[in-house]
C-alpha positions, 0 to 999 in steps of 0.5 A: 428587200423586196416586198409584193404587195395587193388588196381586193376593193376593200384595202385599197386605200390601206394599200396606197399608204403601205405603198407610200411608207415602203418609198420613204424606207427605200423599199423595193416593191411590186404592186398586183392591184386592185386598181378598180373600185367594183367588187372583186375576189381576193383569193385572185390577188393573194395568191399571186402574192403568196406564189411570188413569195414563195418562188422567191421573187420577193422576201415578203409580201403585205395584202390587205382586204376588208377583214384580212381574213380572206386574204391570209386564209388563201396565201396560206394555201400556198406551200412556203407561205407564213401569212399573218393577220395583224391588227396590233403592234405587237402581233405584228413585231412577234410573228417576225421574231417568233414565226418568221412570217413571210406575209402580212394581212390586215384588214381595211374595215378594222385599222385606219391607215395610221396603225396600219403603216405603224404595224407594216413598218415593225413588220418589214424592220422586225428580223426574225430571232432564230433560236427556240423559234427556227425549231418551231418554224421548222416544225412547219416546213417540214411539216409542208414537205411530208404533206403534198 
């Protein structure tokens, strides 16, 4: 697996300690920053991940921010992107199971990097269960397809 991965100024710290985890699992990764302290724009690093995962130059993709809200609301606008905000453990095993989800937002200012890694490994080693679920996620790419 191949995961891409960014903050804004307001997860970097969140994002040196998902970088560190994915090395210790052998995990292959692109990291797209920020790599500054001043203030930046998130919508110019999560949509860049959001494209890469889409076009399929990687499986998945992690951003982080100071809330995760504006991350996920822009690699959502992306055609192909499930992204979801998860701030607790077993969000973050359901939407693999259920929403095969194929970025994960979380938020700086709300988890400390402890529960952070915790929910990003479950994330990254969750598969998706298919069944009842690929109708529903389905549901949505066709959904993606009819709508341009």
């Amino acid at each position: 697996m191949k995961v891409v991965i960014a903050s804004d100024h307001g997860g970097m710290n969140i994002r040196k300690e998902i970088i560190s985890l994915m090395e210790e699992m052998n995990i292959e990764y692109i990291d797209l920053g920020c790599k500054c302290n001043v203030s930046v724009d998130y919508p110019d690093y999560a949509i860049p991940v959001a494209e890469k995962v889409a076009r399929g130059e990687a499986e998945r993709g992690i951003l982080i921010c100071g809330t995760g809200i504006g991350m996920s609301i822009a690699a959502n606008k992306v055609k192909g992107i499930r992204c979801a905000l998860v701030h607790d453990m077993f969000s973050a095993k359901a939407t693999r199971e259920h929403n095969n989800t194929n970025i994960l937002a979380m938020g700086e200012r709300v988890i400390g990097s402890g529960l952070a890694r915790d929910i990003a490994k479950i994330w990254l080693t969750t598969p998706f269960e298919g069944g009842r679920h690929e109708n529903r996620v389905n549901k949505i790419i066709a959904y993606e397809v009819t709508h341009e």
